[in-house]
C-alpha positions in Angstrom: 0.0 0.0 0.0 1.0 3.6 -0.7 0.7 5.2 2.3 -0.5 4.1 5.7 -4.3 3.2 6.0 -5.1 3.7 9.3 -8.4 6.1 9.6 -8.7 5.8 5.3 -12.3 4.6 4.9 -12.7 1.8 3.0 -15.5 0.4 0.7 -16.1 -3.6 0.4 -16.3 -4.9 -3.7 -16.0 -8.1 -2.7 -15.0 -11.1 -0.2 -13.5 -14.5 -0.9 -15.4 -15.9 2.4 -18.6 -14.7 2.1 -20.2 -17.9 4.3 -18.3 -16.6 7.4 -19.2 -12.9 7.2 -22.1 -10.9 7.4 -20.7 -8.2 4.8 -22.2 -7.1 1.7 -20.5 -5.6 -1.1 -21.0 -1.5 -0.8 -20.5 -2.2 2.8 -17.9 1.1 4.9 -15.7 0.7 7.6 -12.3 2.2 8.7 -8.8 0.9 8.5 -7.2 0.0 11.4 -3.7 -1.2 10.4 -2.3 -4.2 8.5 -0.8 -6.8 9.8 3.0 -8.4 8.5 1.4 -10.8 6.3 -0.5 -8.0 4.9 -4.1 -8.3 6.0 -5.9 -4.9 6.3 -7.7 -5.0 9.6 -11.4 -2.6 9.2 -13.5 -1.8 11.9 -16.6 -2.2 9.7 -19.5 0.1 10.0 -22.2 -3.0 10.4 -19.9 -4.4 13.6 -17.7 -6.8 11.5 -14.0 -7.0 12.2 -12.7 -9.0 9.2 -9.8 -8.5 8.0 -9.0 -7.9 4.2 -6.6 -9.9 2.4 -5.0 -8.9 -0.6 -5.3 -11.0 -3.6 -8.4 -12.9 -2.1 -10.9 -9.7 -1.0 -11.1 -6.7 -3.0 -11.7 -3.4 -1.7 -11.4 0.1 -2.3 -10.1 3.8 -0.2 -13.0 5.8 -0.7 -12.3 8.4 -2.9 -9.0 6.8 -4.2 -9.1 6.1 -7.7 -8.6 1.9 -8.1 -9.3 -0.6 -6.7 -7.0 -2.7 -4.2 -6.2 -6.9 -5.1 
Protein backbone atom coordinates (compact mmCIF):
# COMPACT_ATOMS: atom_id res chain seq x y z
CA UNK A 1 0.00 0.00 0.00
CA UNK A 2 1.04 3.61 -0.73
CA UNK A 3 0.70 5.19 2.32
CA UNK A 4 -0.50 4.10 5.66
CA UNK A 5 -4.31 3.16 5.97
CA UNK A 6 -5.08 3.71 9.26
CA UNK A 7 -8.42 6.06 9.60
CA UNK A 8 -8.73 5.77 5.32
CA UNK A 9 -12.35 4.59 4.85
CA UNK A 10 -12.73 1.76 2.95
CA UNK A 11 -15.50 0.44 0.72
CA UNK A 12 -16.11 -3.60 0.36
CA UNK A 13 -16.33 -4.87 -3.70
CA UNK A 14 -15.98 -8.13 -2.67
CA UNK A 15 -14.97 -11.06 -0.21
CA UNK A 16 -13.48 -14.48 -0.93
CA UNK A 17 -15.43 -15.88 2.42
CA UNK A 18 -18.65 -14.71 2.14
CA UNK A 19 -20.15 -17.87 4.28
CA UNK A 20 -18.29 -16.58 7.44
CA UNK A 21 -19.17 -12.90 7.20
CA UNK A 22 -22.09 -10.89 7.36
CA UNK A 23 -20.67 -8.18 4.83
CA UNK A 24 -22.24 -7.15 1.70
CA UNK A 25 -20.53 -5.59 -1.14
CA UNK A 26 -20.98 -1.52 -0.78
CA UNK A 27 -20.46 -2.19 2.79
CA UNK A 28 -17.90 1.06 4.86
CA UNK A 29 -15.65 0.65 7.61
CA UNK A 30 -12.28 2.24 8.73
CA UNK A 31 -8.83 0.93 8.47
CA UNK A 32 -7.24 -0.02 11.39
CA UNK A 33 -3.73 -1.18 10.35
CA UNK A 34 -2.29 -4.22 8.48
CA UNK A 35 -0.79 -6.81 9.76
CA UNK A 36 2.97 -8.39 8.51
CA UNK A 37 1.40 -10.76 6.27
CA UNK A 38 -0.53 -8.00 4.85
CA UNK A 39 -4.10 -8.29 5.99
CA UNK A 40 -5.91 -4.89 6.28
CA UNK A 41 -7.68 -5.04 9.63
CA UNK A 42 -11.43 -2.59 9.24
CA UNK A 43 -13.49 -1.83 11.92
CA UNK A 44 -16.57 -2.16 9.67
CA UNK A 45 -19.54 0.11 9.98
CA UNK A 46 -22.22 -3.01 10.42
CA UNK A 47 -19.94 -4.36 13.58
CA UNK A 48 -17.73 -6.80 11.51
CA UNK A 49 -14.04 -6.96 12.20
CA UNK A 50 -12.72 -9.03 9.17
CA UNK A 51 -9.83 -8.51 7.99
CA UNK A 52 -8.98 -7.92 4.22
CA UNK A 53 -6.60 -9.94 2.43
CA UNK A 54 -5.02 -8.88 -0.57
CA UNK A 55 -5.27 -11.04 -3.58
CA UNK A 56 -8.40 -12.91 -2.12
CA UNK A 57 -10.88 -9.71 -1.00
CA UNK A 58 -11.13 -6.66 -2.97
CA UNK A 59 -11.69 -3.41 -1.69
CA UNK A 60 -11.42 0.06 -2.32
CA UNK A 61 -10.10 3.79 -0.18
CA UNK A 62 -13.00 5.79 -0.72
CA UNK A 63 -12.27 8.40 -2.85
CA UNK A 64 -8.97 6.75 -4.21
CA UNK A 65 -9.12 6.09 -7.71
CA UNK A 66 -8.60 1.94 -8.12
CA UNK A 67 -9.28 -0.63 -6.72
CA UNK A 68 -6.95 -2.74 -4.20
CA UNK A 69 -6.24 -6.88 -5.06
Amino acid sequence: MDRSPQGRRVRLISTSDPYTTQLKPGDEGTALWVDDMGTLHVEWDVGSNLGMIPGEDHWEFINDDHPVE
